[in-house]
C-alpha positions in Angstrom: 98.6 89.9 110.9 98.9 93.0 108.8 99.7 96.3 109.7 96.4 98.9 110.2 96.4 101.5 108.1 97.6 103.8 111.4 100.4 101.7 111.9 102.1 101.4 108.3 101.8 105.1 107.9 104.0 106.1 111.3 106.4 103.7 109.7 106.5 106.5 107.0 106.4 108.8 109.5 109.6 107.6 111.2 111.5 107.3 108.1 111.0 110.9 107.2 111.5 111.8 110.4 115.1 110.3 110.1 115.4 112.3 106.8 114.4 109.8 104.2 113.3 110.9 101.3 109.1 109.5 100.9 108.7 110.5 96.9 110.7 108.4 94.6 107.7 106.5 93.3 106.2 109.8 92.8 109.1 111.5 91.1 109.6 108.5 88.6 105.9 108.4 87.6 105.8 112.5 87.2 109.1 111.8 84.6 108.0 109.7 83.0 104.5 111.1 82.4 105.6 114.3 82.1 103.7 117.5 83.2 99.7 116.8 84.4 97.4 116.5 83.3 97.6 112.7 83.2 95.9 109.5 84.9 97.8 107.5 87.3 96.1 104.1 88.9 98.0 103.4 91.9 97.7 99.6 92.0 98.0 98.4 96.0 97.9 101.5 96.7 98.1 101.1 101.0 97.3 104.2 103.0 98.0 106.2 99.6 101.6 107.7 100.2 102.4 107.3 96.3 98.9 108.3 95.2 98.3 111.8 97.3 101.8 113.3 96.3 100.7 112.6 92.8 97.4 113.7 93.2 99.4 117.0 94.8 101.5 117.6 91.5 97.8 117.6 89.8 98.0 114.0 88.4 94.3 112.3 88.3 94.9 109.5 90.3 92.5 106.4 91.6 94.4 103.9 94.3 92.9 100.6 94.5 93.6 98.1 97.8 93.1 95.3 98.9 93.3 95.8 103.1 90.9 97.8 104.5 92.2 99.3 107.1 94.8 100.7 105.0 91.9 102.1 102.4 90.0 103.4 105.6 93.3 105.6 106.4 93.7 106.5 102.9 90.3 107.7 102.9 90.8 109.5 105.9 94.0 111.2 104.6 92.6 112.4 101.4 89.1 111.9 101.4 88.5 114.3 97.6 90.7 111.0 95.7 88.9 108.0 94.5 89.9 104.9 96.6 88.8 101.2 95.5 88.4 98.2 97.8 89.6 95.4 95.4 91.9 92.6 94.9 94.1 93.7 91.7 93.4 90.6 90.1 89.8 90.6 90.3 89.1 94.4 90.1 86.9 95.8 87.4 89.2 98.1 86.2 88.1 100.5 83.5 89.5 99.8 80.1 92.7 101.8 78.4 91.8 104.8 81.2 95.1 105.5 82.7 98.3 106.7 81.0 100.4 104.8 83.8 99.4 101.8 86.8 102.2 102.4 89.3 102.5 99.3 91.9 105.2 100.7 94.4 106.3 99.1 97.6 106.6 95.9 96.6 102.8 94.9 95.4 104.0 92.3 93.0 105.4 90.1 95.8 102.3 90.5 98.4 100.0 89.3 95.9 98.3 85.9 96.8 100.5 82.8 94.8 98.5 82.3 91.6 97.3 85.6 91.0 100.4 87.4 89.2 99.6 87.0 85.9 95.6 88.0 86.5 97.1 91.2 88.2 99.6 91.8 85.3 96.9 91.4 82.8 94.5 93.7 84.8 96.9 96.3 84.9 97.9 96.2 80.8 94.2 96.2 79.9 93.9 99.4 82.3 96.5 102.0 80.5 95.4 103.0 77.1 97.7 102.0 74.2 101.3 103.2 74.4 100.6 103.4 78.5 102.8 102.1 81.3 102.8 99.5 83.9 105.6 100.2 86.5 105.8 98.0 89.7 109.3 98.1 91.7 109.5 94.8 94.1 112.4 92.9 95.5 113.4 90.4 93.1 113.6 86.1 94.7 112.4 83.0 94.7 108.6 84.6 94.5 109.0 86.2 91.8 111.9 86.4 89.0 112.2 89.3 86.7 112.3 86.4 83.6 109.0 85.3 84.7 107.6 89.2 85.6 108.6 90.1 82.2 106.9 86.9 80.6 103.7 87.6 82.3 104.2 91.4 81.2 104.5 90.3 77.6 101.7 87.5 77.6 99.3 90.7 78.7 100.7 92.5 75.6 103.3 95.0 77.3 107.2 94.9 76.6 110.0 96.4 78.8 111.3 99.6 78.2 112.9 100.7 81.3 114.8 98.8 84.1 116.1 100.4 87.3 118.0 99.1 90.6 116.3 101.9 92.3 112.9 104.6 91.9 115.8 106.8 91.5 116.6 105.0 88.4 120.0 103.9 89.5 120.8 101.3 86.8 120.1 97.5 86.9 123.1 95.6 87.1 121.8 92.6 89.0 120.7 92.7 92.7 117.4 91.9 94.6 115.7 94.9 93.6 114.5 96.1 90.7 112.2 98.7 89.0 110.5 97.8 85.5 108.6 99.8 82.9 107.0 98.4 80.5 104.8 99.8 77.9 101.1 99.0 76.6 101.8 97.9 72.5 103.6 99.8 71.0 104.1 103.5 71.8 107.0 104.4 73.5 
């Protein structure tokens, strides 16, 4: 049974509380974008950690989820943001809107079997030309960085950044990694 929305967010709570830092996602999306304005679609977006520190720095942001309960405590957190119940690979996302889909906390992996490259190719058809798609996961059996970054480049998106950490600590192997990859090609 998943977490409620409650729940998953005094998770959070505690690992601040034990002096962990919550913003890495946040941080790597604001460097890479640069200073707002810019669009930012936070892709399983869960009780919207990620999306309202972004939406904080002034970055337009939309988070769409799939649970409820962890939309309803989004909602409830930051009620001003736009926040879509969806399934990533069925969402009608707008078209080349965003300058960057961000799927933190290990979206790619929670996905139902199947549905990878449909979410993939959701989330490349979303970010205008030259965009990014960034989704940090732990790296296994469910789901290989060989076959992430063939579904990346089936939906028209190449890799242009891989990190062991949001802190863009570099890849050198492990069961972690962060990817970037960009919409055509811009840079």
């Amino acid at each position: 049974m998943p977490l409620r929305g409650d729940e998953y967010d005094a998770r959070f709570a505690r690992f601040e509380a034990e002096g962990h830092y919550l913003h890495g996602e946040a941080d790597l999306v604001a460097g890479l974008l640069g200073d707002p304005p810019g669009s930012v679609l936070d892709a399983g977006c869960g009780t919207g950690r990620v999306a309202i520190e972004l939406a904080r720095r002034g970055y337009e942001v939309i988070g769409v989820e799939v649970e409820p309960a962890m939309l309803d405590t989004a909602r409830a957190k930051a009620p001003g943001l736009e926040w879509v119940l969806g399934d990533l690979s069925t969402a009608e996302l707008p078209d080349s809107r965003f300058d960057l889909a961000v799927a933190a906390g290990n979206v790619m992996i929670f996905l139902e079997l199947g549905t990878e490259s449909a979410v993939v190719a959701n989330l490349a058809r979303a970010v205008v030309p030259g965009g990014l798609v960034v989704a940090g996961f732990q790296v296994g059996r469910q789901l290989t960085l060989e076959r992430y970054d063939a579904l990346a480049a089936a939906a028209g998106l190449r890799l242009v950044h891989r990190w062991a950490t949001w802190e863009r600590t570099p890849y050198a192997g492990g069961d972690y990694a962060v990817s970037v990859h960009c919409r055509g090609n811009g840079s």
